[in-house]
N, C-alpha and C positions, 0 to 999 in steps of 0.2 A: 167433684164437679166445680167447673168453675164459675166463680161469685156471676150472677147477674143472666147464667143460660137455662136455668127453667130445669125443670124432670124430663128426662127422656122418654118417649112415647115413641112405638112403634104403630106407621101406619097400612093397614092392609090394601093393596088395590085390588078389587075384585073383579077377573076379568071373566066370568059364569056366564054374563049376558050378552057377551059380546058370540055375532053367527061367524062359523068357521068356513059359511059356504053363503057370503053375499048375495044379496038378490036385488038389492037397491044400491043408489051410489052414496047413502050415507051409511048402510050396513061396510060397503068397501073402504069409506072411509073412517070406520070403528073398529075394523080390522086393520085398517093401515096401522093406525096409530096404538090398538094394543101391540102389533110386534111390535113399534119402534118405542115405544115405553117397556115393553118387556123384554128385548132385547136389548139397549141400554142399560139395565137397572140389574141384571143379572151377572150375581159376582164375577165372573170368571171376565165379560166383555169391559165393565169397570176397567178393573185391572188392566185392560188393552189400553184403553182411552184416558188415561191421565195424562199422559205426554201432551202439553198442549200441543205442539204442533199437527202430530195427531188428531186429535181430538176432532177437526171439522171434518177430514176428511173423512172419519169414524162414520159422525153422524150423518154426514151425507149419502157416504154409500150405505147405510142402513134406513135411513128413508129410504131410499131409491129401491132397495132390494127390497122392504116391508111392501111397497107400494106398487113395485110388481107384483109378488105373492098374492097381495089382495085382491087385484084386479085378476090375475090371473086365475086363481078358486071361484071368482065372480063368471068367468067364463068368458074373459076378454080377450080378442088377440094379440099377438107378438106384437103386432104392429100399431094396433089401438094402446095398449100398453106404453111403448117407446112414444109414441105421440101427445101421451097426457104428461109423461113424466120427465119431456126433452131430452130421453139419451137415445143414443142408435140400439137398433133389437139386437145385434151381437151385447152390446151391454146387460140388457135384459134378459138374453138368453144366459148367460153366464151368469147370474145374477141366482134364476132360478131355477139351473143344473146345478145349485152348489159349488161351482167354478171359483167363486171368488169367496171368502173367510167372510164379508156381510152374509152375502145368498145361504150359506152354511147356517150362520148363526140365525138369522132369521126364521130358516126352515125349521132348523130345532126346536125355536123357538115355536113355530107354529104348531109342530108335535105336542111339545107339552100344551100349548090351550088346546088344541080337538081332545086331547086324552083328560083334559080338567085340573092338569099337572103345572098350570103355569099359574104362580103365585110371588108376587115381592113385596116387600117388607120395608119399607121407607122408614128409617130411624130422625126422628125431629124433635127437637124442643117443643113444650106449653107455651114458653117463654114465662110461665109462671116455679117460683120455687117447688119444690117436694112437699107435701103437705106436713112430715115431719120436721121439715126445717120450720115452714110456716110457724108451725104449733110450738117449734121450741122458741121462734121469735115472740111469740105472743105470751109466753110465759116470762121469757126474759123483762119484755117491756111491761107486763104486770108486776112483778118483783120490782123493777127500776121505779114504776110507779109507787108503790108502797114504802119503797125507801124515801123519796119525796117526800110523800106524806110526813113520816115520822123525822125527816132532818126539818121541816116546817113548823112540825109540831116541837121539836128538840127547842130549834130557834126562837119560836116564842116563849117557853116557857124562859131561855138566856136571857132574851129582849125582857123579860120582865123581871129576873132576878138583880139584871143589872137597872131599871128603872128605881127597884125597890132600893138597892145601891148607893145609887145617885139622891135618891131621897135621902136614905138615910146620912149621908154624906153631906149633904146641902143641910141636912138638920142639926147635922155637929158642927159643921162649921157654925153656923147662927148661935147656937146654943155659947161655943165658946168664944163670939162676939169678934170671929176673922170676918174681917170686909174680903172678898172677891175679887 
């Protein structure tokens, strides 16, 4: 792992509570956006959408196709549909006849949440170390402390060998009457 990104955690989205059959326009809107989060986030569409150039046109036509679907299971028409979502209902229709590789992925998508099947797995940093690393840092900086310790304690017992030294040095010189 490299220095300074934390322990890897996998996060689950749990998408259980989300209605597979809208009744209200914020259930529609709970459903928009688990397809387009679990459509997104599901290895195989990944893999579509690296390409930036790609990539906007990806998540555009998968909102658009999430957001027909929703409204659509909500029991809205073709045309109340195209009107909330600005494209034409041939858009829409194609969209969710599986016509187009969004509408597909989507639908599948919708399969696996009514079947209880749809689950993704977000890999993220803590941003905090591994606890083992933690644990071996704190052992390390306890040893580095104790060596401290003991080179302070080493140095003074020096500082004072050499004090005792210096005396005894300053007492020979006096004793055999050299000036300084």
């Amino acid at each position: 792992m490299a220095e300074g990104q934390g322990e890897v955690v996998t996060i689950e989205v749990d998408f259980s509570h989300i209605p597979v059959k809208p009744t209200t326009p914020k259930e529609v809107r709970e459903l928009e956006l688990a397809l387009i989060i679990g459509t997104l986030f599901r290895p195989d569409v990944l893999k579509m959408i690296m390409s930036p150039e790609e990539f906007t046109t990806w998540v555009d036509s998968l909102a658009v196709a999430a957001g027909a679907l929703a409204r659509e299971k909500a029991g809205y028409p073709i045309s109340k549909i195209a009107d909330e979502l600005g494209r034409t209902e041939a858009t829409i229709r194609n969209h969710l006849q599986g016509r187009t590789k969004a509408g597909a992925l989507v639908a599948e998508t919708y399969k696996m949440l009514a079947r209880g099947k749809l689950k993704i797995a977000i890999p993220a940093t803590t941003g905090l170390a591994p606890r083992e690393e933690v644990e071996s840092l704190k052992k390390q900086l306890e040893d580095a402390r104790r060596e401290v310790e003991d080179l302070k304690a080493r140095l003074q017992r020096i500082a004072g060998i050499a004090r005792e030294i210096a005396d005894k040095a300053g007492l020979i010189v006096k004793e055999a009457g050299v000036e300084g």
